[in-house]
C-alpha positions in Angstrom: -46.4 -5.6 -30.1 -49.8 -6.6 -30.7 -52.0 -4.2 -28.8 -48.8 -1.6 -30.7 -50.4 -2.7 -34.4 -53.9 -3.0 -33.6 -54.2 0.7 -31.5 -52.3 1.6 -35.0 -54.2 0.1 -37.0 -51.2 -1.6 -38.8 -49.8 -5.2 -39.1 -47.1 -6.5 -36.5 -44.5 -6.6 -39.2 -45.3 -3.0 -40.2 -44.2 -2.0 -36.2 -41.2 -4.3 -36.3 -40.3 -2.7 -39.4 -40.4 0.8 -37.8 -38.4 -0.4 -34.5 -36.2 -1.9 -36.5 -35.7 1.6 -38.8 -36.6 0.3 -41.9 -37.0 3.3 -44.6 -39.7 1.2 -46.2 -42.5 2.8 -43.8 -44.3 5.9 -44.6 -43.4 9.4 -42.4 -47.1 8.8 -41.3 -47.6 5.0 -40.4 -44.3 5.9 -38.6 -46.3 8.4 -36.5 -48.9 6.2 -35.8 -47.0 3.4 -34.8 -45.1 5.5 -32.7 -48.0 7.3 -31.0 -49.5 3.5 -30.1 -46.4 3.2 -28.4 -46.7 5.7 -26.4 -50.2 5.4 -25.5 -50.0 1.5 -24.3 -46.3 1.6 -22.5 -45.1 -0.9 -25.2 -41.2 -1.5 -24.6 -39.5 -3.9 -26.8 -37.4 -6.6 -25.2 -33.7 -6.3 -26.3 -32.4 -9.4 -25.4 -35.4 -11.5 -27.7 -34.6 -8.7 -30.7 -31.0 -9.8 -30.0 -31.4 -13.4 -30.1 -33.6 -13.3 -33.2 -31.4 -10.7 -35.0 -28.0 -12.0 -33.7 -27.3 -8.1 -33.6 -27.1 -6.6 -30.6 -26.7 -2.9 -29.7 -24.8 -3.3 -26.4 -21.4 -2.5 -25.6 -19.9 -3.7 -22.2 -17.9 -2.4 -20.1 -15.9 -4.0 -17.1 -13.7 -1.7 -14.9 -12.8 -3.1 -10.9 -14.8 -1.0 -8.6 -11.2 -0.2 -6.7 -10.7 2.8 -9.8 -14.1 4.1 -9.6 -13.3 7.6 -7.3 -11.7 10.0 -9.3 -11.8 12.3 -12.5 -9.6 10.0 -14.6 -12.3 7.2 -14.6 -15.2 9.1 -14.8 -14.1 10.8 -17.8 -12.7 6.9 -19.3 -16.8 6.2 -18.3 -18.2 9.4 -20.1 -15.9 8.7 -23.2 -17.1 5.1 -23.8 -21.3 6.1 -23.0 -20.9 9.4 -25.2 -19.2 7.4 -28.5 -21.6 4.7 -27.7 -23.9 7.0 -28.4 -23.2 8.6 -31.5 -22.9 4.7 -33.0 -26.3 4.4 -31.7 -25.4 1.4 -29.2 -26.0 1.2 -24.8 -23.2 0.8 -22.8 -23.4 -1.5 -20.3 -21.5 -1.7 -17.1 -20.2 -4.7 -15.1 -18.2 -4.4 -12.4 -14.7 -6.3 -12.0 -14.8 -6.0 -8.0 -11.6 -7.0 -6.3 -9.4 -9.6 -8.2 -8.9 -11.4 -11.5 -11.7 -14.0 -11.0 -14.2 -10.9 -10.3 -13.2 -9.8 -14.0 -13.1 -12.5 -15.4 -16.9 -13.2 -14.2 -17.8 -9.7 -15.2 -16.5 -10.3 -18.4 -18.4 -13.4 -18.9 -21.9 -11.8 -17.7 -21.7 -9.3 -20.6 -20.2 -12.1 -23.3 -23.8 -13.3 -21.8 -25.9 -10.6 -22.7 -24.7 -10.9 -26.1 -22.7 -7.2 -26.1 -21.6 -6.4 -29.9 -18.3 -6.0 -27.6 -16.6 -5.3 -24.6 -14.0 -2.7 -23.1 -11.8 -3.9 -20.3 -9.9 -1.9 -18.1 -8.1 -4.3 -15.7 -7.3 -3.7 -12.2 -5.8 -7.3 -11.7 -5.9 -9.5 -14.8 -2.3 -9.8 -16.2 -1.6 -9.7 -19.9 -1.1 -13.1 -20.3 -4.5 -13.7 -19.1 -6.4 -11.0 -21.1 -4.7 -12.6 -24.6 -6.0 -16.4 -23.5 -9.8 -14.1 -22.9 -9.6 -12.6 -26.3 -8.4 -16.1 -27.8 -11.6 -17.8 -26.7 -14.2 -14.8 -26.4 -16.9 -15.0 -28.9 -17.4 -11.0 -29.0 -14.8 -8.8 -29.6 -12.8 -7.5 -26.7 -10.5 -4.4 -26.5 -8.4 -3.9 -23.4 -7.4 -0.1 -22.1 -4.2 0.8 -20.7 -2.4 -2.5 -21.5 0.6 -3.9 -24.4 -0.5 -7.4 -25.3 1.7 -10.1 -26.9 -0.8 -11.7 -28.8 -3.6 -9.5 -29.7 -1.4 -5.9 -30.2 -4.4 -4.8 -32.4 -7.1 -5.6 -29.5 -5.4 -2.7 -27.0 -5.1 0.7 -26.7 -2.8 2.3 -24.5 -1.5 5.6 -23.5 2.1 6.9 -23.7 2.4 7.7 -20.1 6.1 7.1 -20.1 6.6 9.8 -22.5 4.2 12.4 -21.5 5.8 11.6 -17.6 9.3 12.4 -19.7 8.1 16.0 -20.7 6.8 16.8 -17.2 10.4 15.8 -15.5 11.8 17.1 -18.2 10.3 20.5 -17.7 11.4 20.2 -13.8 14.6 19.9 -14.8 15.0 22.7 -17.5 13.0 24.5 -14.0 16.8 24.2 -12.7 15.2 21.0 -10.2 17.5 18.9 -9.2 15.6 17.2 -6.0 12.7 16.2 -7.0 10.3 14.0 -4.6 7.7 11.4 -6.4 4.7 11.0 -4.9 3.8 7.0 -5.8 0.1 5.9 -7.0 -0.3 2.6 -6.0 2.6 0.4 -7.0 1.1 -2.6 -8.8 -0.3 0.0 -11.2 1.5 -0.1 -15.1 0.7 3.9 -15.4 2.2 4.3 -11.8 5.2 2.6 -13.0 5.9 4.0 -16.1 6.0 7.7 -14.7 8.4 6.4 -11.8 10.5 5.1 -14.6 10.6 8.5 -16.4 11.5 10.3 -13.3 14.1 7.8 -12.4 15.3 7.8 -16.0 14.9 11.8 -16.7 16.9 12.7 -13.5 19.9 10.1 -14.7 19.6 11.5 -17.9 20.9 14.6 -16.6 23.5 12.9 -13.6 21.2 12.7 -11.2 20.9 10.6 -8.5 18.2 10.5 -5.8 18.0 7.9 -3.0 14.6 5.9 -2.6 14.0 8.6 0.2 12.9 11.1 -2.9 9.6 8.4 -3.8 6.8 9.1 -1.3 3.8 6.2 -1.4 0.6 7.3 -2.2 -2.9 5.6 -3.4 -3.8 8.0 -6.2 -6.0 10.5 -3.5 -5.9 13.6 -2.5 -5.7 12.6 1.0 -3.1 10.5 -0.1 -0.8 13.4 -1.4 -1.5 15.2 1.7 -0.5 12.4 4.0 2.7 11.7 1.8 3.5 15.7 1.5 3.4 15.5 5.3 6.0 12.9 5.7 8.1 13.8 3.3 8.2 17.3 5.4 8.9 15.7 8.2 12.1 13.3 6.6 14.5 16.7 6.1 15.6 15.6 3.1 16.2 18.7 0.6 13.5 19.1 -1.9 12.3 21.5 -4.2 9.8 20.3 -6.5 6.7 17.7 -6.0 6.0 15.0 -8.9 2.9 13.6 -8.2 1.6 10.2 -9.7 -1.6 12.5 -10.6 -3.2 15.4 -10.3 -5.5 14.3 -7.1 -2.3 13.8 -5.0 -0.7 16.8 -6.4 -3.7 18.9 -5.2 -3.3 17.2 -1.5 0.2 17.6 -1.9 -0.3 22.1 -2.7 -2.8 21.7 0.5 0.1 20.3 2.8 2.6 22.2 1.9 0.3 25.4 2.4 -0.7 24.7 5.8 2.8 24.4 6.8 3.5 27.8 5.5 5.3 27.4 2.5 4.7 29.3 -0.7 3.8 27.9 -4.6 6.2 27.9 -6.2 8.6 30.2 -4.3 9.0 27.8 -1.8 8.5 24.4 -3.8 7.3 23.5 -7.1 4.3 20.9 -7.7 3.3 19.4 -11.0 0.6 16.8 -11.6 -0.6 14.2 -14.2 -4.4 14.2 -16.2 -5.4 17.3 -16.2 -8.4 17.2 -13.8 -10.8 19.4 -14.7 -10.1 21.7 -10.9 -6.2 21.7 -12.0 -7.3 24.9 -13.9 -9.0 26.5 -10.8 -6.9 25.8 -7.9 -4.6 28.7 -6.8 -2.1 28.6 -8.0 -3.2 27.0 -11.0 -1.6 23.1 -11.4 1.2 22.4 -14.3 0.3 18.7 -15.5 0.3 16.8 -18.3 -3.3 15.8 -20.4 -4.3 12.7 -20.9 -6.3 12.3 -23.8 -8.8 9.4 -22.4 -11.4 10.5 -24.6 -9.9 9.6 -28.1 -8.4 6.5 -26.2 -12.3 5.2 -25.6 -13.3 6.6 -28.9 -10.3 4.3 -30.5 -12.0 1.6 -28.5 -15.0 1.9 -29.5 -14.4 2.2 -33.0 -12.3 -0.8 -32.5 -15.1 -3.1 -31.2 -17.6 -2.1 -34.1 -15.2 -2.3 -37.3 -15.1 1.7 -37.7 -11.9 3.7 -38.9 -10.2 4.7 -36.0 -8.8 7.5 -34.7 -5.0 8.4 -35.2 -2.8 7.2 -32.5 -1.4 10.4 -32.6 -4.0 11.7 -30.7 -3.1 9.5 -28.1 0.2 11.7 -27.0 0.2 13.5 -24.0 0.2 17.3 -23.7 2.6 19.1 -21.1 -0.3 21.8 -19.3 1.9 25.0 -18.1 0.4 26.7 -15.4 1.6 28.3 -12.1 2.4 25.8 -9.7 5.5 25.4 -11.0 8.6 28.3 -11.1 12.1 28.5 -11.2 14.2 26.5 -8.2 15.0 29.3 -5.7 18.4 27.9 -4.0 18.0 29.3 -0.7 14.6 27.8 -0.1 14.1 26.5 3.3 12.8 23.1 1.2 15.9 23.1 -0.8 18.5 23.0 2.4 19.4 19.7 4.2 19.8 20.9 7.3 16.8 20.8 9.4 17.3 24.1 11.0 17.0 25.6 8.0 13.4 24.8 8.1 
């Protein structure tokens, strides 16, 4: 900072003032200053500004390295950098890795560099321990894709129990009746609540299906094509797909088209998300959107005291597209009896 004032011919404070965006500096000395950055390399140290500011312009961010493939968290990561952004603040990454501990240690290492706040989507810390981290955390901490008991305020879910209602809801109005499930990983809270909807939605309407109609899965396309496989090979009648999301529903449109059958003469496939390549697939993928980008905005706004967002804009949208028709009776994936196939 002093080679910055004297190759400006200013005082030090007058180049703390300008990195610091004080109004009080002239358009030129601003200029200056900013030119004798430029010129000797200067880069200011963050950490020492934070530690003699007590303000920092971070904002952490801990997800378990287990979610990283896919569109649904890459667009969770895009949300959080983009609104980070606009409120002029970094965001800073840390990664969970593969249990509770891991999190807990990532969560820690950003508490350490003095983050204004952190986001936290959990992979394996239970709710119980993510209100007993708020309690003691000396930053605030908001927590994606969770209900906690003792900080409701400090969480922002998604209604994936409803939206999974309207999608097995439009099945059903479809005239499905046997509709297989294709499972995301079972530990998973979003997993679950769209099994429940399924379960719940085909009950609603006198439905039973044996645990024959749920098909596990790990959230990957290669995953829905596996599980789309066996599922063809078990006989059991079936005319429609659910998948757990839209990567497994793509695998799922794969398998059943190179073993010859037709979407959706033959059998219906709907999705979850709305991956970006749902709208360019052929035929195009029914699904339901996920608004992650409000739910980090909320987040965000959250952790730096800013009105947030309605939670309305947190409702899922049902995404009509092709994939899905009419149940055709006398489909050979709608018969029990093997020969039919």
């Amino acid at each position: 900072m002093t080679d910055v004032a004297k190759a400006a011919g200013v005082s030090k404070s007058t180049v703390s003032r300008v990195l610091n965006g004080k109004d009080i500096v002239s358009e030129e000395v601003k200029a200056s200053v900013y030119k004798a950055i430029q010129e000797t390399g200067y880069r200011p140290n963050l950490l020492a500004q934070q530690l003699a500011t007590q303000k920092s312009r971070m904002i952490g961010f801990v997800m378990t390295n287990t979610l990283y493939d896919g569109p649904y968290f890459s667009t969770l990561v895009y949300g959080a950098a983009a609104c980070s952004e606009k409120y002029q603040h970094q965001l800073i990454f840390a990664d969970g890795k593969h249990s509770a501990d891991e999190e807990k240690q990532a969560i820690d290492c950003l508490v350490g560099m003095k983050c204004a706040g952190i986001i936290v989507y959990p992979g394996f810390l239970t709710t119980a321990e993510l209100d007993e981290i708020i309690t003691r955390s000396p930053v605030p901490i908001v927590v994606l894709n969770r209900q906690l008991d003792k900080h409701p305020g400090a969480c922002v879910a998604l209604p994936h129990y409803a939206s999974a209602a309207l999608m097995v809801a439009h099945l059903l109005d479809c005239g499905h009746q046997h509709i297989a499930f294709l499972s995301g990983n079972r530990h998973s809270p979003t997993n679950e609540m769209r099994l429940e909807a399924w379960r719940d939605g085909l009950s609603s309407r006198g439905i039973a299906l044996g645990e024959e109609y749920i098909v596990q899965g790990n959230w990957t396309m290669e995953s829905g094509y596996q599980s789309t496989c066996r599922l063809l090979e078990s006989n059991i009648p079936f005319s429609a797909i659910l998948a757990g999301n839209d990567d497994m529903a793509l695998g799922a449109m794969k398998a059943l088209q190179d073993s010859g059958y037709r979407i959706p003469e033959d059998c219906s496939v709907a999705g979850f998300d709305n991956a970006r390549v749902s709208a360019f697939v052929s035929p195009g993928l029914t699904t339901v959107n996920i608004p992650l980008i409000p739910m980090v905005q909320q987040a965000v706004a959250y952790l730096l005291g800013i009105p947030q967002v309605s939670e309305s804009s947190l409702a899922g949208e049902l995404i009509i597209r092709h994939s899905v028709g009419a149940v055709v009776p006398e489909s050979p994936l709608n018969q029990a009896s093997p020969a039919a196939r």
